[in-house]
C-alpha positions as CSV (number, residue, x, y, z in Angstrom):
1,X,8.8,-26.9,-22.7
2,X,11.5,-28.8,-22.3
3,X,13.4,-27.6,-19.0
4,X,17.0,-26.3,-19.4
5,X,18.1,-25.0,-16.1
6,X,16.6,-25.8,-12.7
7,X,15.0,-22.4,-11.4
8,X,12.7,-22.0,-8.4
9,X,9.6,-23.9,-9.5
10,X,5.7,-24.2,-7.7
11,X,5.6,-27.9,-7.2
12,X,2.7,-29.9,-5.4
13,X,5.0,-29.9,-1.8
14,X,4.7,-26.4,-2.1
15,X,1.0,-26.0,-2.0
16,X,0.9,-28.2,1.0
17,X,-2.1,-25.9,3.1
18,X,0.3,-26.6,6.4
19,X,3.8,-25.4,4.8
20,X,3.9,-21.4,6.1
21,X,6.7,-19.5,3.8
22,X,9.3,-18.4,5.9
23,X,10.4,-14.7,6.8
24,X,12.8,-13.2,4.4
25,X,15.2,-10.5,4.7
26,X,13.0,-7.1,4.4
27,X,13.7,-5.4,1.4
28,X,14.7,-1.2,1.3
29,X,11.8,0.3,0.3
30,X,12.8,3.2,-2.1
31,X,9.0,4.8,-1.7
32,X,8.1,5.5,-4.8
33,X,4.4,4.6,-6.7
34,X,4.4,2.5,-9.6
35,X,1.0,1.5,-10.6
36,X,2.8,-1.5,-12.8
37,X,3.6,-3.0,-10.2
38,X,-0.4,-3.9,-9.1
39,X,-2.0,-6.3,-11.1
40,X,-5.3,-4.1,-11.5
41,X,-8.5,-5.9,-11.3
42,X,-11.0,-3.0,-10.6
43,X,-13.0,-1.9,-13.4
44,X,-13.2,1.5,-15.4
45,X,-15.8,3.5,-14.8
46,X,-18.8,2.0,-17.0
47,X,-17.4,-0.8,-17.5
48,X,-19.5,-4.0,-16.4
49,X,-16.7,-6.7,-17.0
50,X,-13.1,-7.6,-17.9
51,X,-10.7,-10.6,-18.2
52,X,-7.0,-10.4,-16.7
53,X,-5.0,-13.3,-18.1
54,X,-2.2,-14.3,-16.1
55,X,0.9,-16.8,-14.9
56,X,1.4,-17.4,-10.8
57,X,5.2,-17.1,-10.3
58,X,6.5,-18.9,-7.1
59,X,7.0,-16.6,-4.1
60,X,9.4,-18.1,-1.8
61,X,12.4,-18.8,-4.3
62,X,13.4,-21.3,-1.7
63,X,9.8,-23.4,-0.9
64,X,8.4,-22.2,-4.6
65,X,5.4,-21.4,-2.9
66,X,3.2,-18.8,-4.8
67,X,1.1,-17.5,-2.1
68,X,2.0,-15.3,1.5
69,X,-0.6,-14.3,3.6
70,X,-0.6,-11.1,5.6
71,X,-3.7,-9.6,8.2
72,X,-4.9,-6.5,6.6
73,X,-7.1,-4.4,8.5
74,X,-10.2,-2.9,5.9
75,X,-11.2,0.6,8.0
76,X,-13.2,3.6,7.3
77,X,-11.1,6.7,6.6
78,X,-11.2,10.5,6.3
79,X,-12.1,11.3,2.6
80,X,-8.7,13.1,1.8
81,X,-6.9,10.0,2.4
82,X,-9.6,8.1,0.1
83,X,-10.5,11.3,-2.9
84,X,-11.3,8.5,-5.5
85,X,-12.8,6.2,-3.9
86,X,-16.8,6.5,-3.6
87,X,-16.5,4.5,-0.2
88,X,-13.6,6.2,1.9
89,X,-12.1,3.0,3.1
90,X,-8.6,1.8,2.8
91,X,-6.6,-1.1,3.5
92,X,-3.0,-1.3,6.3
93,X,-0.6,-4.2,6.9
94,X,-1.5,-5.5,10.4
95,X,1.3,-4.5,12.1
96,X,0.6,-7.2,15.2
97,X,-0.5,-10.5,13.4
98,X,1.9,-10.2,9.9
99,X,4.8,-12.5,10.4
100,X,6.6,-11.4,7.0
101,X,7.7,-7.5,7.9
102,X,10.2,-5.7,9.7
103,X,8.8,-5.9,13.3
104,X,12.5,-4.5,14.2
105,X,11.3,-1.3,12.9
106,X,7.5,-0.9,12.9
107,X,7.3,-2.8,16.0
108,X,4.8,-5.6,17.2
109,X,1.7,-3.4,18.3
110,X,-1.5,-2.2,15.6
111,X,-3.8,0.3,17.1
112,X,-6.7,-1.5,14.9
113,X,-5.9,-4.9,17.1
114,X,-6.1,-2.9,20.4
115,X,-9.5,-0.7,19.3
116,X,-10.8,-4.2,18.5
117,X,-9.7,-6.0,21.6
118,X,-10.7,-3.4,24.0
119,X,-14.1,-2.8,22.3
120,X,-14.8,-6.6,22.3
121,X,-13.9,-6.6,26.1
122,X,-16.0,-3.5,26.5
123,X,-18.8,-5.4,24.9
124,X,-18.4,-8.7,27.1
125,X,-18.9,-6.4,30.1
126,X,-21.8,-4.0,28.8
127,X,-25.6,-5.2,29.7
128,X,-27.9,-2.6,27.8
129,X,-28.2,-4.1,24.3
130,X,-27.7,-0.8,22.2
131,X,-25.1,0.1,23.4
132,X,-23.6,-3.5,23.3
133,X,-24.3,-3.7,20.1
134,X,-22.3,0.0,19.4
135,X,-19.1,-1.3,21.1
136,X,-19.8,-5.2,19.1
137,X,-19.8,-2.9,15.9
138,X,-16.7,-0.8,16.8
139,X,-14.7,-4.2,17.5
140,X,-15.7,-5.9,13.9
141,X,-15.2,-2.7,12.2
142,X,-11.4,-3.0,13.7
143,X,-10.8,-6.7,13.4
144,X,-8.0,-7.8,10.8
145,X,-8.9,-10.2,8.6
146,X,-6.6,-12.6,6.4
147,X,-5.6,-12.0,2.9
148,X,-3.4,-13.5,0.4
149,X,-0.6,-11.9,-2.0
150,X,0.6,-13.4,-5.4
151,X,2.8,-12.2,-8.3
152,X,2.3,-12.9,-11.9
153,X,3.1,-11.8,-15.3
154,X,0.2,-10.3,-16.9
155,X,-0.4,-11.9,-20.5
156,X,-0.2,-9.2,-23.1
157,X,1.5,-6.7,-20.6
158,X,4.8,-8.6,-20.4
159,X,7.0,-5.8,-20.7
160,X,5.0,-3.9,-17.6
161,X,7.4,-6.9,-15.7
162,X,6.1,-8.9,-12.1
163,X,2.8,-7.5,-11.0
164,X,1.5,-8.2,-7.5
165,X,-2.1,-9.3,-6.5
166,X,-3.6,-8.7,-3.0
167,X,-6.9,-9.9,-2.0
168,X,-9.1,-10.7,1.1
169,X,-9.8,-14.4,2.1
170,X,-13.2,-15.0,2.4
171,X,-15.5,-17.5,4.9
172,X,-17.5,-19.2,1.9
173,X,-14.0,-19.7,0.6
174,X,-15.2,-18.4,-2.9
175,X,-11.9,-16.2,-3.1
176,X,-9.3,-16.1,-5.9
177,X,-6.2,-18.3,-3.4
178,X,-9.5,-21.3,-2.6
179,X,-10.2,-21.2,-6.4
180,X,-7.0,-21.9,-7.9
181,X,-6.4,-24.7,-5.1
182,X,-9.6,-26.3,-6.1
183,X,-8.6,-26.3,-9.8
184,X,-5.0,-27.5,-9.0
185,X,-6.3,-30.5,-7.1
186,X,-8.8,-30.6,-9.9
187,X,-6.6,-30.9,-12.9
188,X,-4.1,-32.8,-10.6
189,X,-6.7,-35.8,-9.9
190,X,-8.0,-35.7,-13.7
191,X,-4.0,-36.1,-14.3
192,X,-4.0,-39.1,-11.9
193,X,-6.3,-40.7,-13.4
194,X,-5.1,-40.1,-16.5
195,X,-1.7,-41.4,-15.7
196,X,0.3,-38.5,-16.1
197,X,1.4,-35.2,-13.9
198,X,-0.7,-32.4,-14.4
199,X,0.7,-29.3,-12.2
200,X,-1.2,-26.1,-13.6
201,X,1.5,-24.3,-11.9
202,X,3.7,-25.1,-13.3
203,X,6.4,-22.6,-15.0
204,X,7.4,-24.9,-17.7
205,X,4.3,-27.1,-18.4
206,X,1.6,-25.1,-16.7
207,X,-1.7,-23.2,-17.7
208,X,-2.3,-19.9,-18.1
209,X,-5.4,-18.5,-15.5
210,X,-8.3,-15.9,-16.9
211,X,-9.6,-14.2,-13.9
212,X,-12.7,-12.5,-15.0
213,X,-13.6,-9.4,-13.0
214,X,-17.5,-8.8,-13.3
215,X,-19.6,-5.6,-11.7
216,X,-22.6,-5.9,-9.2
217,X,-23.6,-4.9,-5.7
218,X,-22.1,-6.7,-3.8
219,X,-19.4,-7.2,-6.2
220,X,-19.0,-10.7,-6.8
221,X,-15.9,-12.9,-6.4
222,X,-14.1,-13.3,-9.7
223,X,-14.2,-16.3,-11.6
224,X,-11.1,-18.1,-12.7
225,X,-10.2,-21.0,-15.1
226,X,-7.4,-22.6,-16.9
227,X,-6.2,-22.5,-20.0
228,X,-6.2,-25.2,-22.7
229,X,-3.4,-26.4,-23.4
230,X,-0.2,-25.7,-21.0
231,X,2.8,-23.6,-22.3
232,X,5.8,-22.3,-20.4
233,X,6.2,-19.2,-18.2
234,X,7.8,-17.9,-21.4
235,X,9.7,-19.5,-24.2
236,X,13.0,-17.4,-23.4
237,X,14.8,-18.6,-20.6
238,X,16.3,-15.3,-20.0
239,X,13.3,-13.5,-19.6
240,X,11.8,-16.8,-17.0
241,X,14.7,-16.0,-14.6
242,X,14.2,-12.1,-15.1
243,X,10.8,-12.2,-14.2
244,X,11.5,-15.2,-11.5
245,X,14.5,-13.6,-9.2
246,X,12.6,-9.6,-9.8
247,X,14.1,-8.0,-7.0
248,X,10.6,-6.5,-6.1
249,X,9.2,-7.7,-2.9
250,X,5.7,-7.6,-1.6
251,X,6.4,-5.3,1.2
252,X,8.1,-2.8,-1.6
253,X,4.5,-2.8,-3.4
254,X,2.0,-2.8,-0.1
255,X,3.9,-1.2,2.5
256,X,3.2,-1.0,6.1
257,X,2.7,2.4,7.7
258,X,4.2,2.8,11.4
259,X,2.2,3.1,14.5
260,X,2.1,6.8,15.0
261,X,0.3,6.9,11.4
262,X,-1.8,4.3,12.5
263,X,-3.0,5.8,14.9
264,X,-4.0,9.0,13.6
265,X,-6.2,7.0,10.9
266,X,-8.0,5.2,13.4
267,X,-8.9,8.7,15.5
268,X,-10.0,9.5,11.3
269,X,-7.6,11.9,11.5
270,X,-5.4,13.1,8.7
271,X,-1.3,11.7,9.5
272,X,0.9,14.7,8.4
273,X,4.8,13.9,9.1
274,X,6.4,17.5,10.8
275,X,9.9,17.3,9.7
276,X,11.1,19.8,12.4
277,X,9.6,17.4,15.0
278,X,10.4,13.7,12.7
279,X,7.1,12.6,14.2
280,X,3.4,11.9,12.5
281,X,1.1,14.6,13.6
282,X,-2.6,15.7,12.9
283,X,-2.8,17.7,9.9
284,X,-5.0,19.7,11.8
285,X,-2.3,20.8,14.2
286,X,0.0,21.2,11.5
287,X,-2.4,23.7,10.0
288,X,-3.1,25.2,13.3
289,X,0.8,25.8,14.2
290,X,1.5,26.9,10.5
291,X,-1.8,29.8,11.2
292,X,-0.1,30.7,14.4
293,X,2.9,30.9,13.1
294,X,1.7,33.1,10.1
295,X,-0.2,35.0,12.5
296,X,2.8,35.7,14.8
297,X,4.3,36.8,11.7
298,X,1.8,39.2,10.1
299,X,1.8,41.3,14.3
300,X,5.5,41.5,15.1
301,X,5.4,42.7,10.8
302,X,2.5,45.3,12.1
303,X,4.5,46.2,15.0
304,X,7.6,47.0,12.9
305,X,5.4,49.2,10.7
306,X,3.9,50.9,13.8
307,X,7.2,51.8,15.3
308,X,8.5,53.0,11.8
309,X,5.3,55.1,11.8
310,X,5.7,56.5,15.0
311,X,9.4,57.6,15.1
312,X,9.1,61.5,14.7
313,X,10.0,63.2,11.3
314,X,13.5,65.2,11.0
315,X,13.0,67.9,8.8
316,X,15.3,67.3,5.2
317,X,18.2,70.0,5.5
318,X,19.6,70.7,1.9
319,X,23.0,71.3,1.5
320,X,24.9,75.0,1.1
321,X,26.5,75.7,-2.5
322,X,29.8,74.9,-0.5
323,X,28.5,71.8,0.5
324,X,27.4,70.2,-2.1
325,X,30.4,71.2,-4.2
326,X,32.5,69.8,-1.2
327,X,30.9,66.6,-2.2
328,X,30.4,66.5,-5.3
329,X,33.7,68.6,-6.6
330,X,35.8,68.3,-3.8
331,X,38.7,69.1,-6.7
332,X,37.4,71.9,-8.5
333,X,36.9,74.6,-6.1
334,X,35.6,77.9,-7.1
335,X,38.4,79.8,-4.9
């Protein structure tokens, strides 16, 4: 495609492995759930593959970089927290090691990073191997690891609008960010050789990538290749800088919960937010002042009744003929 205007493009400098995107200005988060906005690789139940076709758009408008990587801590969790998951795990935005969030308001500490640290410390220091081992276990279990976020348009979806893509880095480097390197350098050297530019990230003159999702135990990375031929992000340049400068940011889509939440996961506790108080509590304390409370309720309720019981019973006087026709027909007296 012949290019028009000069928008933020993913060129080779980019993809330079020491170039770290710089911080940007976080974004208000207006807390709602959108599941368009996650590019969903996970298979449906029975399902034993799929292919997700899709086009990397850069990042960092300023570097065109199409990857930022975040620590993400992987930890067990209660099952409420987790009710469709088989395995009652989720994932949390380091709070300590993520350069690219708000650290003006969820601060700089990550109760994950401090179980890890002080259970690896405990371990250094511990000489009967079991329970070595135990505290060993507890530290890995709370150690972040390194993951990697994209955006994309989703071929065949492009009305759903930019999608985001987290996943985990791995040590065999058989993860989706090592793959698509590989291929880059790949196609780039084939181009070389060729005499031409090849940049299969290109927005203009770039490939396509089918990621193929397939099921097993473990499950195993996904595979991804190139398209054929190259074609532009989209043949409307209206619709490239639409999808380009989306508003949406990373930290809209994976947000980071604050400390206090934190916390209460990693004690697998339920968080609960007490709006009298404005601070994360146990549910189970939550539950426990709300029975209280009720409690307290249902006895001083009792003790009304009692006291309503036990006041003694004035006999009902009726009223004399005069009476009542005082009241009732204070104008028409008989006399």
């Amino acid at each position: 495609m012949e290019k028009i205007i000069d928008l933020p493009n993913i060129t080779p400098e980019s993809l330079e492995e020491e170039r770290k995107p710089k911080a940007t200005q976080e974004p208000k988060n207006n807390g709602t759930f959108d599941a368009k906005n996650y590019l969903n690789v996970r298979l449906a139940p029975g399902e034993t593959q799929k292919e997700i076709i899709i086009r990397l758009l850069p990042m960092d408008l300023k570097t065109g970089n199409p990857f930022v990587k975040v620590h993400v801590h992987n930890v067990k969790v209660p099952k409420e927290l987790a009710p469709n998951s088989e395995k009652p795990y989720k994932t949390y935005i380091c709070l300590s090691k993520t350069k690219d969030i708000d650290h003006t308001k969820f601060g700089t500490k990550c109760p994950f990073c401090e179980i890890n640290s002080s259970a690896y410390n405990e371990s250094t220091k511990e000489t009967d191997p079991v329970k070595k081992k135990e505290w060993q276990d507890i530290s890995i279990g709370n150690k972040s690891k390194e993951a990697v976020i994209v955006r994309c348009i989703e071929r065949g979806k492009e009305a759903e609008g930019v999608k985001f893509w987290k996943f985990n880095l791995r040590d065999d480097k058989k993860d989706p960010y090592h793959t698509i390197i590989n291929l880059y350098n790949q196609r780039k050297a084939e181009g070389e050789k060729a005499g031409r530019v090849e940049n299969i990230l290109d927005i203009y003159n770039g490939y396509d990538l089918t990621i193929t999702i397939t099921a097993g135990e473990p499950v195993p990375p996904p595979t991804i290749t190139d398209a054929k031929y190259s074609t532009p992000l989209s043949n409307d340049e209206e619709e490239m800088k639409k999808w380009i400068f989306d508003q949406k940011k990373w930290q809209d889509v994976f947000t980071c919960k604050p400390y206090e939440y934190l916390s209460l996961v990693s004690e697998m506790r339920i968080p609960w937010f007490d709006n009298k108080k404005g601070i994360w509590i146990a549910k189970e304390e939550h539950d426990k002042e709300t029975s209280t409370e009720s409690k307290k309720a249902d006895e001083e309720i009792k003790e009304a009744e009692k006291k309503v019981k036990e006041q003694p019973v004035v006999a009902e006087q009726k009223p004399s003929i005069v009476d009542s026709l005082s009241i009732n027909d204070k104008d028409e007296l008989p006399y």
